[in-house]
C-alpha positions in Angstrom: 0.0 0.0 0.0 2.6 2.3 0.9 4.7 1.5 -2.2 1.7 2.4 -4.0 0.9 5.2 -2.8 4.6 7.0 -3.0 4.7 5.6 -6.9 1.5 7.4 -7.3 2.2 9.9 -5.9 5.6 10.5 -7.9 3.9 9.8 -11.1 1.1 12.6 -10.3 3.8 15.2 -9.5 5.9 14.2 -12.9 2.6 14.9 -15.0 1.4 18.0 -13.1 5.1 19.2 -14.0 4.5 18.1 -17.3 1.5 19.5 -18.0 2.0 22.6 -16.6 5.0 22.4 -19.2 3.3 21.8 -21.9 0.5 24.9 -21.0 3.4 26.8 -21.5 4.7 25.5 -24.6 1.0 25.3 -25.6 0.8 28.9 -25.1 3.7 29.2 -27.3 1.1 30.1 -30.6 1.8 28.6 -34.2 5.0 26.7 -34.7 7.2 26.4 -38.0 6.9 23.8 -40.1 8.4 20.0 -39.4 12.5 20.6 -40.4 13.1 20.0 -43.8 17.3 19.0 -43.2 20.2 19.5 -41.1 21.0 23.2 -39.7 23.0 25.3 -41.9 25.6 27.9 -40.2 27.2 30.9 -42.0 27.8 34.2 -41.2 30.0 37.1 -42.0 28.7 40.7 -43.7 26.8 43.0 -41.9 26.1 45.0 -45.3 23.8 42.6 -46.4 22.4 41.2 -43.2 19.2 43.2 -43.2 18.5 40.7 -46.4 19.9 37.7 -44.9 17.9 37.5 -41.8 14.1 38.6 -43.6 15.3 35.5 -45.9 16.1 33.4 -43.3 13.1 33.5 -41.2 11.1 33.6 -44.7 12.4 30.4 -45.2 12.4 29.0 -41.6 8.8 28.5 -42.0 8.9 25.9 -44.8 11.4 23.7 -42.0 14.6 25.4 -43.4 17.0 25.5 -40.7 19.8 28.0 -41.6 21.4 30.5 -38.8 23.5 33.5 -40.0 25.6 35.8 -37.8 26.6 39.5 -38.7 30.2 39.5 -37.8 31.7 40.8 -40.5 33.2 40.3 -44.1 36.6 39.6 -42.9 35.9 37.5 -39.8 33.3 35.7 -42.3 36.1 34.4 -44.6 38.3 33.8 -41.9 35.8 31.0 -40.2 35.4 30.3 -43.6 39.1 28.8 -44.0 38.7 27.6 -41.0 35.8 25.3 -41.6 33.7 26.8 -39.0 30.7 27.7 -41.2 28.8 26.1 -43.9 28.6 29.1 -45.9 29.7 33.1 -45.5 29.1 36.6 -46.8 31.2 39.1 -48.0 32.1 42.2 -50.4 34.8 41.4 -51.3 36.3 37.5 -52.2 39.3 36.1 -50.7 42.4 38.6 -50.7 45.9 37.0 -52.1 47.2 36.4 -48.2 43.9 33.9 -47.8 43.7 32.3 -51.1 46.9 29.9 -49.7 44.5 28.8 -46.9 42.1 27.3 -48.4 41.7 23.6 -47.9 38.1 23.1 -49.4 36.2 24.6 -52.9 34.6 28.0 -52.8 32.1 30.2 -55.2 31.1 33.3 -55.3 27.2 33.8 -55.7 25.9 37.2 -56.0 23.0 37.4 -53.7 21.8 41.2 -53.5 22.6 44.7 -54.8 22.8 47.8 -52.6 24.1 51.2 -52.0 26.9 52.2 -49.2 25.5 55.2 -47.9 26.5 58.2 -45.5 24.0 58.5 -42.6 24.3 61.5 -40.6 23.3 63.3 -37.7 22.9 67.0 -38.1 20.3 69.7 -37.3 19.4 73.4 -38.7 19.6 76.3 -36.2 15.8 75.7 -35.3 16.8 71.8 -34.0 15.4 70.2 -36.9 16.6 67.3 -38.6 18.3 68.0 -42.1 17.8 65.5 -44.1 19.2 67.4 -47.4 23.0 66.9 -47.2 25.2 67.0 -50.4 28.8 65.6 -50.7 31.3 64.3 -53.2 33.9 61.8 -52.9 36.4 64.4 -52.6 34.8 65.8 -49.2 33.9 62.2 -48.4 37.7 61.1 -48.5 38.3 64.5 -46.8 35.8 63.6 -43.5 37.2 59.9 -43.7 40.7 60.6 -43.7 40.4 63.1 -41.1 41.6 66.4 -43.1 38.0 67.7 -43.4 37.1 68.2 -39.6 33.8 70.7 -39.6 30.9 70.9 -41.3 31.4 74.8 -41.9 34.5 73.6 -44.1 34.2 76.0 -47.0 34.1 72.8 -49.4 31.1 71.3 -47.9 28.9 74.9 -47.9 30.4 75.1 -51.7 28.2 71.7 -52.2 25.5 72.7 -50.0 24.8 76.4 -50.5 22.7 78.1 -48.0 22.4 75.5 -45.3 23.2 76.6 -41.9 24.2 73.3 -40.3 24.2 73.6 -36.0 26.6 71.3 -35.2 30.6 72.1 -35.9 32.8 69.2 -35.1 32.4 66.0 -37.3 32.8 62.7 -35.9 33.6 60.3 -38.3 32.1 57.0 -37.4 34.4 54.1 -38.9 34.3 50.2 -38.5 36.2 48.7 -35.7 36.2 45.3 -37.4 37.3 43.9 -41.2 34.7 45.2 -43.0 33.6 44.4 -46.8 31.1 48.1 -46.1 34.7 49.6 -45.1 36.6 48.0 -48.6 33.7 48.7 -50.8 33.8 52.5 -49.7 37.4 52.7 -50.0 37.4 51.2 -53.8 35.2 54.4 -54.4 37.1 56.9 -52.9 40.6 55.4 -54.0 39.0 55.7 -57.6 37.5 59.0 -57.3 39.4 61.1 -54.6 42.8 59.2 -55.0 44.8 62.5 -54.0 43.2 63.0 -50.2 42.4 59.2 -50.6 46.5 58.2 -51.5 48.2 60.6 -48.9 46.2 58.8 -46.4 47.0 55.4 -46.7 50.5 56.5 -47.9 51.1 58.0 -44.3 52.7 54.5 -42.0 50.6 54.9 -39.4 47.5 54.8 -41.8 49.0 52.4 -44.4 45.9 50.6 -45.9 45.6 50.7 -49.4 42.2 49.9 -51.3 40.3 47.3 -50.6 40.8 48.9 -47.1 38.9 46.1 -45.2 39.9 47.5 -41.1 39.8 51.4 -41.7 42.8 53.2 -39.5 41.5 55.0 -36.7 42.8 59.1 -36.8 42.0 61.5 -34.8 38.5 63.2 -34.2 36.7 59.5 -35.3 35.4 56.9 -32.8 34.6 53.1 -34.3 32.2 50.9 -33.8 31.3 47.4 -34.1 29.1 46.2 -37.4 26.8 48.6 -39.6 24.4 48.1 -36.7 26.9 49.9 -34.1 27.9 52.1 -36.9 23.5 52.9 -37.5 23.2 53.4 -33.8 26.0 55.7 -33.0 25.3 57.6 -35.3 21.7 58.0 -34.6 21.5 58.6 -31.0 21.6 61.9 -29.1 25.4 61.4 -28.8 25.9 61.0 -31.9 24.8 65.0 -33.1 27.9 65.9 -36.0 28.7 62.2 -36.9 28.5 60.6 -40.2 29.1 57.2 -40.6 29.4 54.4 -43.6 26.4 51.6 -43.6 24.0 49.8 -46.0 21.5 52.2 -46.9 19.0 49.8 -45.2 20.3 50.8 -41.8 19.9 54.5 -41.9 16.6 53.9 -43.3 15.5 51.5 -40.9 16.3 54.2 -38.3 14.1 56.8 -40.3 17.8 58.5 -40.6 18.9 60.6 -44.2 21.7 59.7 -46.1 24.0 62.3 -47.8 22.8 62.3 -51.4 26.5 61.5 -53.8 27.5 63.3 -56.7 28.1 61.4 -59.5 29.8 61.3 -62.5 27.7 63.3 -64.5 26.9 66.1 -61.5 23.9 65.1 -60.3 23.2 64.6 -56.5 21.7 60.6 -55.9 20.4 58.9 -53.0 20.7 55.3 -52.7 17.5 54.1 -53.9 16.6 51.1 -55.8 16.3 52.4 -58.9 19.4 54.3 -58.8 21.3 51.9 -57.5 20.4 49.3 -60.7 20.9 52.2 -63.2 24.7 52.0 -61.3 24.9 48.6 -61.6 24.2 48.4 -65.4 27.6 49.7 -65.4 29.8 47.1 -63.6 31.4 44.1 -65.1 31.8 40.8 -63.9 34.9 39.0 -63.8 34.9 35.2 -64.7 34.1 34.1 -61.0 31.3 36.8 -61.1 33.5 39.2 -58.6 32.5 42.7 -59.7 34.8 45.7 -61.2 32.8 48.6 -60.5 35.1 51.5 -62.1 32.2 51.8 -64.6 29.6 52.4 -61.7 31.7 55.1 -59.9 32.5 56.8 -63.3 28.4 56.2 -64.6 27.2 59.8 -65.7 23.8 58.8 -65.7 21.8 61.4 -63.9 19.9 58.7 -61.6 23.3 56.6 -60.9 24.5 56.0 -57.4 28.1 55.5 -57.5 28.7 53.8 -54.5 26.6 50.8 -55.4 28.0 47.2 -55.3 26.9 43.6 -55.2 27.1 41.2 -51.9 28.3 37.7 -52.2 27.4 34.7 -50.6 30.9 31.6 -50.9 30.1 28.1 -50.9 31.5 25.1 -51.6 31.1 23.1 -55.3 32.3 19.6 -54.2 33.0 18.0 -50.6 30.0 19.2 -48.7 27.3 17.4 -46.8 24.3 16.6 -49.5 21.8 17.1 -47.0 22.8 20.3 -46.3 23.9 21.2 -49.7 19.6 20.6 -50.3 18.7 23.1 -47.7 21.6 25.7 -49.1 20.2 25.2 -52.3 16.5 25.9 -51.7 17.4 28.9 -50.0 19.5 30.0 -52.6 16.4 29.6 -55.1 14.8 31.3 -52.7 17.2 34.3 -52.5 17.3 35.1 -56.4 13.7 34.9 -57.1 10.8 35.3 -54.2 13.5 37.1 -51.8 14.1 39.6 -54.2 10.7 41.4 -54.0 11.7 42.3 -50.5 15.3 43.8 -51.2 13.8 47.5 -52.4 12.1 47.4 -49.3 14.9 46.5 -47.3 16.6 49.5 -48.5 18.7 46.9 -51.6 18.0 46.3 -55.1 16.8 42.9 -56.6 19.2 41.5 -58.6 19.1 41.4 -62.6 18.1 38.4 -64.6 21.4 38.0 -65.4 22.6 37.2 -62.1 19.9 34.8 -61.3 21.2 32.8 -63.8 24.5 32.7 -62.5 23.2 32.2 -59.1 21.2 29.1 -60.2 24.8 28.0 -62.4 26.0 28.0 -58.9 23.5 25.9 -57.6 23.7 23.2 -59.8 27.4 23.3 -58.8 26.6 22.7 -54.6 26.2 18.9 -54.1 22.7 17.6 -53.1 21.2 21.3 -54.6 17.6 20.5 -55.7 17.3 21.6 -60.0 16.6 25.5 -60.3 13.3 26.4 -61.7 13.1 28.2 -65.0 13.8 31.7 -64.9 9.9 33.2 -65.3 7.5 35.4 -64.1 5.8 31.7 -62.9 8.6 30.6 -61.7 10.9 33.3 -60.1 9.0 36.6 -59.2 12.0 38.4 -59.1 10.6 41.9 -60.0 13.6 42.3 -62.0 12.4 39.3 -63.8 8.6 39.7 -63.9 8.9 43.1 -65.2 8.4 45.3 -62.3 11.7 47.0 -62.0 13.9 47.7 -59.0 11.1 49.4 -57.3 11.8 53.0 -56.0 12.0 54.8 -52.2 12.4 52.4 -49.9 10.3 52.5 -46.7 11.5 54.9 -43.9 13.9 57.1 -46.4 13.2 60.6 -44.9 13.2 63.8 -46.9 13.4 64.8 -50.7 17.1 64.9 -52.0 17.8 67.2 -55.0 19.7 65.9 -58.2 22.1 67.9 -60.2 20.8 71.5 -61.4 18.2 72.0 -58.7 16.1 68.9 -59.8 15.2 65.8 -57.8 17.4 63.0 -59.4 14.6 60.1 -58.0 11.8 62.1 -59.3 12.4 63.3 -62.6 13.3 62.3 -66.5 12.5 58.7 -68.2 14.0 56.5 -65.8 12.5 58.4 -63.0 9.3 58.2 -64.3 9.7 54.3 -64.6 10.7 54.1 -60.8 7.8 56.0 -60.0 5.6 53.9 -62.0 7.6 50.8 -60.0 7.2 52.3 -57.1 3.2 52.5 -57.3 3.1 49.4 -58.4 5.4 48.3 -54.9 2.7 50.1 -53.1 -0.3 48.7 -55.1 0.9 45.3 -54.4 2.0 46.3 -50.4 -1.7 47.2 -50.2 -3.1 44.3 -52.1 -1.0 41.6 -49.7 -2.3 43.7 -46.5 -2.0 42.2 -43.3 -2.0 38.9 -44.7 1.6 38.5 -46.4 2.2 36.7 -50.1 3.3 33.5 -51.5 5.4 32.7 -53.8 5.3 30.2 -56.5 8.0 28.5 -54.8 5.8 28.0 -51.8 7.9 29.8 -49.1 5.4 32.5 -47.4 6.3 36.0 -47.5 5.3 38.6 -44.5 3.7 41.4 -44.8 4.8 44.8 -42.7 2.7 44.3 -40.4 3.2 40.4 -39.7 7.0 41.2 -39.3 6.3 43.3 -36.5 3.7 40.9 -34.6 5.6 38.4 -35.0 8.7 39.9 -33.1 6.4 41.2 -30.4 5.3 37.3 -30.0 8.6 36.2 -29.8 9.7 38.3 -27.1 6.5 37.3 -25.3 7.0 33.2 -26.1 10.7 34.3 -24.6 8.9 35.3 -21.5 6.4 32.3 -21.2 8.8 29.9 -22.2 10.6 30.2 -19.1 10.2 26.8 -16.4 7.2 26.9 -14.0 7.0 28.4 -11.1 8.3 26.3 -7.5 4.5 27.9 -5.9 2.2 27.0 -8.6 4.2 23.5 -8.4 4.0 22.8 -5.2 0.2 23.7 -4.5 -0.4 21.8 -7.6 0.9 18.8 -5.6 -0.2 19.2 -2.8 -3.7 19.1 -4.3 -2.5 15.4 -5.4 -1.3 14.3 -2.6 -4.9 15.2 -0.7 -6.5 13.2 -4.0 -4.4 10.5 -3.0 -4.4 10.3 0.5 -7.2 11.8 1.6 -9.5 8.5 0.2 -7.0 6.1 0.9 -7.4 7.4 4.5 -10.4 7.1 5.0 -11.0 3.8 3.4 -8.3 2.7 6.0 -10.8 4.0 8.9 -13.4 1.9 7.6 -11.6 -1.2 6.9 -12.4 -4.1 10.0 -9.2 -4.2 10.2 -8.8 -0.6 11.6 -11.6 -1.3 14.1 -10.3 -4.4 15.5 -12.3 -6.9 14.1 -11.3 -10.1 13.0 -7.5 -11.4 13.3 
């Protein structure tokens, strides 16, 4: 009886645990799908993060297990040749001192275009934001090189005539890690302000020629970790006179301007969409489909953005687990076609048919890749594909920017009127999806606006629930057993013969 009673009542306790645990994963909401494959790890750029990680959830709710870490373009290569991740991100491929390290196959897969932008933090007399900066590379190279130390400098009032900018002192804001964002921007100012630019890196305590991946710290600048560190200095209360290098996606994402860049032909561009593909139309890809941009920084095209480049993604071609060679590949399928109607939105550009093509080439190259669809509106809603364009502003890009001769380079001639027309047509389908997200023909689900931001506030609320029950609630909860238990047990005792004496 005893023995019976103390199994009991151990087994009651184990299942009030257990269901009080599973109220709270209960409570948990929807879960993703059942996993499709092993986990795949990469990580590196924080340039094109912003992309990665809508892709990756995107895709984590088909079952597709894939984890990617912003740490960097450099770092990402590094743990690269060290076989620590499945697959990493950069701006720039291997440099001549890592190629000799290399113990396994690589590829370079293009996997989204975008603008380097300079978000600032400045104010007009009255306190209020401006949002209607103008520079060149030449004052660009000046601020980043630490000759050009106030924003009354007589060069930058030649470029911005009449505005009466608050703050004094710049603060430069560079990257404090190996940065593909920091070697993209130097390739533009080495090409296009190679005086300020060369005496620079020519100086031995700032000796970093182009691709500059770890900018030198001078004096008057501060660094900070990632684009995001770079975003957030930059736009806190502290960071009043600073201008830093990001993705155009993390100044926007802020509701933070960028500077709009003079280009080749004299016309003042921000780093939208459209005029980031009109850039693009002028870079040339190398056999291994790493980019020259020299064309893009010298485009005279009134709506080019000359700091615009292409991310890459490097992956194997032969010696890598099938299984997670399937998962890779789906994403990657993913990433040229369906992904790309996010990237405008983002604050990127959707990649060109062209480079679809060579992104699926590379897929059929990774082992256990599933076959690439054929590249059509059915197939790959890629709006670069389907017809739609690049799209135009993206979401949170504050102010109007003028373009050279006192017109607004986003908003006026032929190709302005087609990003207009592809920017309705963004906003006609934004409105159409609603609250309730899209699909594409590929079958991964894509979430709206407002379905990106519920579902965060969920997740920080599962965090919260998820945690293990209560010791009180436990303990009350067993004590209730242990009066189910005993309680009739008890009294059936008091009524046996035995408990009254009778019999032997």
């Amino acid at each position: 009886m005893k023995m019976w009673r103390n199994r009991a009542l151990r087994i009651a306790c184990i299942g009030v645990w257990a269901g009080l645990a599973s109220a709270s994963t209960i409570s948990l909401g929807p879960t993703h799908a059942a996993a499709t494959g092993p986990r795949v790890v990469g990580g590196g750029s924080s340039w094109v993060f912003i992309a990665l990680d809508q892709w990756r959830a995107d895709i984590a709710r088909q079952g597709y297990n894939i984890d990617y870490s912003s740490i960097g373009s450099s770092a990402g290569r590094q743990e690269y040749l060290l076989n620590q991740l499945d697959f990493a991100a950069s701006e720039i491929p291997f440099q001549p001192d890592e190629l000799p390290q290399l113990t396994r196959s690589y590829q370079y897969i293009p996997d989204v275009a975008g603008g380097t932008s300079l978000v600032y933090n400045l104010h007009h007399a009255d306190g209020s934001m401006i949002t209607d900066l103008r520079l060149d590379a030449t004052t660009a190279a000046g601020i980043f090189t630490g000759t050009i130390t106030s924003w009354q400098d007589p060069a930058i009032q030649a470029l911005n005539p009449g505005l009466q900018i608050a703050e004094t002192t710049i603060t430069p804001v560079i990257r404090s890690d190996g940065s593909g964002t920091s070697a993209q921007f130097s390739l533009y100012l080495a090409d296009q302000a190679s005086g300020p630019w060369n005496a620079f890196v020519n100086n031995p305590n700032y000796a970093c020629p182009a691709p500059c991946s770890l900018w030198p710290p001078f004096p008057g600048s501060t660094q900070q970790n990632g684009s995001d560190g770079v975003a957030g200095f930059v736009s806190k209360a502290i960071g009043d006179g600073s201008i830093g290098y990001v993705e155009a996606g993390y100044a926007y994402g802020r509701g933070f301007p960028v500077a709009s860049m003079k280009n080749a032909g004299g016309s003042f561009v921000q780093p939208y969409s459209f005029n980031v593909s009109v850039a693009l139309q002028k870079a040339t890809l190398n056999g291994d489909l790493t980019q020259n941009l020299s064309g893009v920084y010298r485009d005279t095209d009134p709506n080019a953005y000359p700091i615009s480049s292409y991310s890459y993604l490097i992956t194997q071609t032969s010696g890598f687990d099938p299984g997670k060679g399937n998962v890779l590949g789906n994403w990657l399928i993913y990433i040229a076609c369906g992904g790309q109607q996010e990237a405008a939105g983002l604050g990127y550009s959707p990649l060109p048919k062209n480079l679809v093509q060579d992104v699926f080439d590379a897929v059929r190259r990774l082992p256990g890749a599933p076959t690439p669809p054929p590249i059509d509106a059915q197939h790959c809603p890629n709006p670069q594909v389907t017809g739609q364009g690049p799209g135009g502003v993206p979401a949170g890009a504050p102010g109007t920017h003028s373009g050279g001769g006192g017109t607004t380079s986003s908003s006026s001639g032929p190709l302005a009127s087609a990003s207009a027309s592809a920017s309705a047509a963004a906003a006609s389908a934004a409105a159409t999806a609603g609250a309730t997200g899209s699909a594409t023909p590929g079958g991964v689900s894509l979430l709206s606006p407002a379905q990106r931001e519920a579902a965060f506030i969920a997740a920080e609320e599962a965090a919260k629930r998820a945690q293990a029950p209560p010791l009180l609630p436990l303990l009350a909860a067993c004590g209730l057993v242990l009066a189910a238990v005993f309680v009739p047990a008890f009294l059936g005792w008091r009524r046996s013969p035995r408990s009254r004496g009778i019999g032997s």
